[in-house]
Wavefront OBJ file of the C-alpha trace (Angstrom):
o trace
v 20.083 1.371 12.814
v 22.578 -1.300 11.950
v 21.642 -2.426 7.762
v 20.593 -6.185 7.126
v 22.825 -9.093 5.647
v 21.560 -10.392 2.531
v 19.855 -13.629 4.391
v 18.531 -11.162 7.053
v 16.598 -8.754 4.152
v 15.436 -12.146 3.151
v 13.393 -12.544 5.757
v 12.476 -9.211 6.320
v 10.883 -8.419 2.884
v 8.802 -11.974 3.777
v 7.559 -9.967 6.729
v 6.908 -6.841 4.587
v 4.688 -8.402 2.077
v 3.120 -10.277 4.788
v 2.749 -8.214 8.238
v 1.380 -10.060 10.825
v 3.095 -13.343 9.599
v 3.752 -16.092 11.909
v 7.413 -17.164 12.075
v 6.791 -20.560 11.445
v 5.347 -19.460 8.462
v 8.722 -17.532 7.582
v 10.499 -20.668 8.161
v 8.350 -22.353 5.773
v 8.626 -20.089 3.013
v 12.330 -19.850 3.392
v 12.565 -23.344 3.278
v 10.805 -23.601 0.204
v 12.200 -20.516 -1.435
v 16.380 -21.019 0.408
v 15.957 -24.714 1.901
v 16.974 -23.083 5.066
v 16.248 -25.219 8.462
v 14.257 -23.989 10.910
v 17.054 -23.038 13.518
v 18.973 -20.468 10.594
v 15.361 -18.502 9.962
v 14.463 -18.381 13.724
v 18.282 -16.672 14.623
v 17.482 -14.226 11.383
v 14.284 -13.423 13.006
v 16.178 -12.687 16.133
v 18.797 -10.927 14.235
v 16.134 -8.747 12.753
v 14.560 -8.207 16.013
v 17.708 -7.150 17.717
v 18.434 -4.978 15.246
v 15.328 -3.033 16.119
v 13.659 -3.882 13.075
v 11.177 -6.158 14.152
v 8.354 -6.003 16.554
v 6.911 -9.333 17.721
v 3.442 -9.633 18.774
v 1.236 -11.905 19.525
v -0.354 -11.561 16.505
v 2.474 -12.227 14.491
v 5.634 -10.381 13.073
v 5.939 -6.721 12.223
v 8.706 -4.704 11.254
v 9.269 -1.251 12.617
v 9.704 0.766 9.468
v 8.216 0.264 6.482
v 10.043 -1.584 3.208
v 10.124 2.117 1.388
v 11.469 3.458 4.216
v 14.179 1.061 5.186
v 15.373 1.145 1.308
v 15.492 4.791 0.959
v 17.612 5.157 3.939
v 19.918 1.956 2.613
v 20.185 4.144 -0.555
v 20.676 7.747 0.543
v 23.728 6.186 3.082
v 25.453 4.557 -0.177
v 25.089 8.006 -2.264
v 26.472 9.599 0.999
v 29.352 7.119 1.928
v 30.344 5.761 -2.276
v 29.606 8.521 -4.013
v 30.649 11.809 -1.894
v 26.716 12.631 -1.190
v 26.758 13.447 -5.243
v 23.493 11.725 -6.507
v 24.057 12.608 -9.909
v 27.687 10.718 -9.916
v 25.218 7.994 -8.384
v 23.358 7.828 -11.307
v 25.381 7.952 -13.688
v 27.452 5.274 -12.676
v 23.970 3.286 -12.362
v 23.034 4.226 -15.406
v 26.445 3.968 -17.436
v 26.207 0.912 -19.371
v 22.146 0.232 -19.245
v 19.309 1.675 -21.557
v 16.568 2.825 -20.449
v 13.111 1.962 -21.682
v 10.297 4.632 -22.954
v 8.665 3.917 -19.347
v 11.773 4.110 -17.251
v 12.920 7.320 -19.104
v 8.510 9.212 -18.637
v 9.010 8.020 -14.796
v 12.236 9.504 -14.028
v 11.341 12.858 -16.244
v 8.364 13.306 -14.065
v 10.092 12.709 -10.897
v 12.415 14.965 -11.656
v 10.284 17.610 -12.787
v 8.173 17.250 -9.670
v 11.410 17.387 -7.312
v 12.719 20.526 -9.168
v 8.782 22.141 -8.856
v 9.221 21.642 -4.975
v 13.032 23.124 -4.316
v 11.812 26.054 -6.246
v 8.301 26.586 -4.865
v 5.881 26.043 -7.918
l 1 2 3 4 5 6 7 8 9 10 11 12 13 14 15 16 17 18 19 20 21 22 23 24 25 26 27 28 29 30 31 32 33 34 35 36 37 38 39 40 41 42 43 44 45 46 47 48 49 50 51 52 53 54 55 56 57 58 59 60 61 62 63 64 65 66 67 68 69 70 71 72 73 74 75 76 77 78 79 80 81 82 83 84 85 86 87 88 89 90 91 92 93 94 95 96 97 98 99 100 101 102 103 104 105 106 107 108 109 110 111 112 113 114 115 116 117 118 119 120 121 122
């Protein structure tokens, strides 16, 4: 699937947090949140839905994949296509001129130890 423009994840992470979300109700909250009229959010909604993102119902909007989902792809494609498919060259450039805090540091030490306990069969 073709990624989302900036505007177009916008909308999309409105329909995330809120499946089943009318699209006038979209266009409301964009307007609050972007001041965007009603005719940009409606052709984002269509962009989405093109895009095979979206499934409209009668019951309001839904998108085809889930926000994890669509993010993790987004993010495996950038490792793949900026940083030769090398995740550690990923991170640290991510991580080259940020500190991490206690929390941060605990989450990604048990991550790691519970990716390295499943390519070696623990």
């Amino acid at each position: 699937m073709e990624g989302l423009s900036e505007a177009e994840n916008r909308v999309a992470r409105i329909i995330w947090d809120q499946p089943g979300i009318s699209s006038m109700d979209v266009w409301h909250i964009c307007e609050e949140l972007y001041g965007w009229k009603k005719s940009t959010v409606f052709t984002l909604i269509r962009r989405i839905r093109d895009k095979g993102y979206l499934l409209p119902q009668r019951s309001g909007l839904t998108m085809v994949i889930s926000k994890d989902e669509y993010y993790s792809h987004k993010t495996k494609k950038l490792v793949e296509e900026e940083f030769n498919d090398s995740l550690g060259d990923f991170i640290t450039s991510y991580l080259k001129d940020r500190k991490l805090t206690v929390n941060e540091t605990q989450q990604l030490t048990a991550l790691l130890e519970s990716v390295s306990e499943k390519e070696t069969g623990k």
